[in-house]
N, C-alpha and C positions, 0 to 999 in steps of 0.2 A: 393159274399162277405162272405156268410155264411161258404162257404166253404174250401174260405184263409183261414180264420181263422182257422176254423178245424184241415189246413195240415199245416198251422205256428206257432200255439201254441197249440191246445189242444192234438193232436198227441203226439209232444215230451214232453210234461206233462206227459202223461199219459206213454211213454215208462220211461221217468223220475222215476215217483211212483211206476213203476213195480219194475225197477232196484234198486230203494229204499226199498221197499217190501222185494229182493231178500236179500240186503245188511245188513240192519238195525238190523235183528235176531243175525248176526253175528257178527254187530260191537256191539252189547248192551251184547251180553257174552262174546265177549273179555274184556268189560271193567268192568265186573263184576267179570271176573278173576281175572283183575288187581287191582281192589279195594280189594275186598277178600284176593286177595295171600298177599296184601302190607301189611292188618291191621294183618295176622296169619304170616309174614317172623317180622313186628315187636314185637308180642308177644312171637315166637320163641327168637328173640334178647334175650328180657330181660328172661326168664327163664334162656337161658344158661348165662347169664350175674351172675344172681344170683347162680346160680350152681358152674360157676368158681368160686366167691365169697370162696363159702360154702366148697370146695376141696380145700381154699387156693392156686389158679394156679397159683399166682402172687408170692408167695414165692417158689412157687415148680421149675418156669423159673429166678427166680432173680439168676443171675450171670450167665447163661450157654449166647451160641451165640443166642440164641433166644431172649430172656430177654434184653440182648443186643442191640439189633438190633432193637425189638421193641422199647427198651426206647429213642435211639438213631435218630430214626424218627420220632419224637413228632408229629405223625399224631394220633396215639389214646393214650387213655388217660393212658391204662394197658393195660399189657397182656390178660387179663379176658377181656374187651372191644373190643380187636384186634381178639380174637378167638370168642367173640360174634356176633363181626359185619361179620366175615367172616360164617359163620353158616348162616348169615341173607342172604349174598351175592350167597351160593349155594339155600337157597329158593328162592331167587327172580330167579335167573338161571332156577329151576325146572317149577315156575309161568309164565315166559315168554316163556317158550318151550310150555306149554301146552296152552296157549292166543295163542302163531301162531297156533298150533295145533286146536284147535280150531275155526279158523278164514274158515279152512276150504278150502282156495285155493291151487290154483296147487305149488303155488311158495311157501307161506310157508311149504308146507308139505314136498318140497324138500330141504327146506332149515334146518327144521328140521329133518328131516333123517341123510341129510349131517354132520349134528352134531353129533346125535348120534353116526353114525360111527367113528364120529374123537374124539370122549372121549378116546379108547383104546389108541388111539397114545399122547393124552394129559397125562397119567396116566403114559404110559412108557415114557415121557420125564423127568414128574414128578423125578419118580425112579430113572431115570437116573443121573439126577442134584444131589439128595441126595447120590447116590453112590459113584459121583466125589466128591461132597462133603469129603465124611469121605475117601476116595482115597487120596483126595489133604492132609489132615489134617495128617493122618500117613505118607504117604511119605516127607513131609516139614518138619515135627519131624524130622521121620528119617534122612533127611540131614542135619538140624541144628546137631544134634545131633553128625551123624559123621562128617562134617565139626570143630565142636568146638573138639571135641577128634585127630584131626589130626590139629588143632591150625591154620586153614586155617583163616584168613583174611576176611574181610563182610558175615561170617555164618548166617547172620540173613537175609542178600540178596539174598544170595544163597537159602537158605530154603523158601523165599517169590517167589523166581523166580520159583522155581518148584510147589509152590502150583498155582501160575499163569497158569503154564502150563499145569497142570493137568487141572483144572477149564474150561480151556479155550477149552480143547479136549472135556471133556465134555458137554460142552455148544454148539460145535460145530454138538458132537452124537444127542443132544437133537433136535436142529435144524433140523436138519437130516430125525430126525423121527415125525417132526411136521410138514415135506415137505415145510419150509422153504426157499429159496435162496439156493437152494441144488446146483446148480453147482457155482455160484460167492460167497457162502461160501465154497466152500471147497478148492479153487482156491486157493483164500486170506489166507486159514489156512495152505493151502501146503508152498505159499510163506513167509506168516511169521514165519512159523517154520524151512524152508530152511533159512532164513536170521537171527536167533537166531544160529540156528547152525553154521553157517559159520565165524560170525561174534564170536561166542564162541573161535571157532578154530583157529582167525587169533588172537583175541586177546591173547592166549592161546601161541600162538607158537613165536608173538612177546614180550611178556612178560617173557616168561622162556626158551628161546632161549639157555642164557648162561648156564641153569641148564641143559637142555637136551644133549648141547654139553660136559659139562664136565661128564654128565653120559655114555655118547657114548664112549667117550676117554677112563675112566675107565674102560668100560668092553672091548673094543677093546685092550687093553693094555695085556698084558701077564703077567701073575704072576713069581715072582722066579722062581717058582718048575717048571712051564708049561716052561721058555727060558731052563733050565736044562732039560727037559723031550726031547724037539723039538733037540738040540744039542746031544744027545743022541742019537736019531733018526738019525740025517744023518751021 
């Protein structure tokens, strides 16, 4: 009897304890990481909170697309807020790398490695974005611009449509190199830029059909001098 007992419960107790033993160091520093990192990513907050404050950031972004954009998302409350909380948001990121790290097993450490490595490609998508960015912004200028000086009709579509399309190449680079849907986006972005094009050109050739003909006639046509020139000739 003495000895059920031994092999039905005090065994797996005692393999239980060990494995608690082994565990427990490690769960009690992860969560001391995590108490820690939480109360130094909030006291980060607010310093840069009062910093922005103090540099005025909220006047320094009122009017640009940023200012914009934030004001636009009544998710925080300013600009100064939105750049505080995102300051908090890469501590808590640095805190939770270092708790898995910490943790000590095979699976977080590869899961944090795998991270590390993929910052480079977060950083140049980053880049990427903000290049198309100001990419889209001067070229949609420039075709409003020459659109309205050649008194073309919906200049403000045209110049939207091209900042679309820059954006959208871009978004697609960025994807690209975040190894996103890399073959069923690029697929999609073949097709719908073959089907802007086409549908450009059909709309294009039935729309100014009669202008193209009467400019074909005109230069097909012979001038005075040139029927006088040819008559000459034979």
């Amino acid at each position: 009897m003495l000895e059920f007992l031994d092999k039905s419960f005090a065994e797996p107790l005692r393999r239980l304890m060990a494995l608690l033993g082994d565990v427990l160091p490690s769960l009690f520093g992860v969560l001391t990481i995590l108490v820690l990192g939480g109360a130094i990513a909030y006291l980060i907050r607010q310093v840069t909170y009062r910093f922005l404050n103090l540099v005025k950031f909220d006047r320094m972004v009122a009017g640009t697309a940023l200012g914009t954009a934030i004001e636009s998302a009544r998710v925080f409350r300013s600009a100064s807020d939105c750049g505080a909380r995102l300051v908090q948001g890469f501590v808590w990121l640095f805190i939770i790398l270092l708790a898995l790290s910490a943790s000590g097993t095979p699976l977080t450490e590869d899961l944090v490695s795998r991270f590390v490595a993929y910052v480079p490609d977060l950083i140049t998508a980053a880049l990427v974005l903000l290049l198309a960015s100001a990419i889209s912004k001067f070229l949609a200028r420039s075709a409003l611009l020459a659109a309205v000086n050649a008194q073309w009709p919906a200049a403000r579509l045209i110049a939207g449509g091209v900042r679309v399309l820059v954006m959208s190449l871009g978004v697609v680079v960025a994807l690209e190199q975040l190894r996103i849907g890399r073959t069923a986006l690029l697929v999609a972005f073949a097709i719908l830029f073959a089907g802007i094009v086409i549908a450009g050109a059909i709309a294009f050739g039935l729309g100014a059909r009669d202008l193209v003909h009467e400019w074909l006639r005109a230069k097909s046509k012979p001038e005075p001098g040139e029927k006088e020139e040819i008559l000459r000739h034979l």
